[in-house]
N, C-alpha and C positions, 0 to 999 in steps of 0.2 A: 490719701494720695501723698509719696514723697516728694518733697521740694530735690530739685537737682539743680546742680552748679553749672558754672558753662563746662566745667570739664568734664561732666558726668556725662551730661546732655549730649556734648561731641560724640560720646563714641556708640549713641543710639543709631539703632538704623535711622537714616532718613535725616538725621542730625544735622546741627551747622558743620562746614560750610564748603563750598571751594574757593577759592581765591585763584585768581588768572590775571597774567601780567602782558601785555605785547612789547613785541623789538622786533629790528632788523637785525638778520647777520649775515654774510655773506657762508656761502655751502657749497663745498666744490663738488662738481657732479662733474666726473670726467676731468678731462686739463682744462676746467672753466670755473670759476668763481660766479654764483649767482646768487643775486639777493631774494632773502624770503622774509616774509612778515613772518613772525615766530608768535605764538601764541601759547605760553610757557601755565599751565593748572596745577597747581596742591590740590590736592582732597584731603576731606577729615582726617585719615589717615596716614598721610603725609606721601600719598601716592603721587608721583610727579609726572605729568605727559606733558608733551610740547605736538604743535599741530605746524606744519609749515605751508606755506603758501607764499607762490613765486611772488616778488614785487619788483617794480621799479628800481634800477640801479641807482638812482637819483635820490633813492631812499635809506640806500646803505649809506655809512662811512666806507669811505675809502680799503682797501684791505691791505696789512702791513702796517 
């Protein structure tokens, strides 16, 4: 059996890892400013998605 590194290892199927990060930001839908929780994923492959979901305006920073 061969020993692999972590960078070997990454690019196995099934491999480490994804990393995911949250924020607010405010997203203009229409002439309106509306805050979403942003839920921002790397994958192994340096694939980037972001997932949004409305939140509370109290939770953004101000926009401007």
């Amino acid at each position: 059996m061969k020993k692999l590194n972590i960078a070997e290892a990454s690019v196995v199927i099934g491999g480490c890892c994804q990393t995911c990060s949250d924020s607010f930001e405010w997203v203009t839908s229409g002439n309106n400013d509306v805050c979403n929780a942003v839920t921002t994923c790397v994958d192994k492959n340096g694939v980037v998605t972001k997932t949004y979901k409305t939140a509370p305006a109290s939770s953004c920073k101000q926009p401007g």
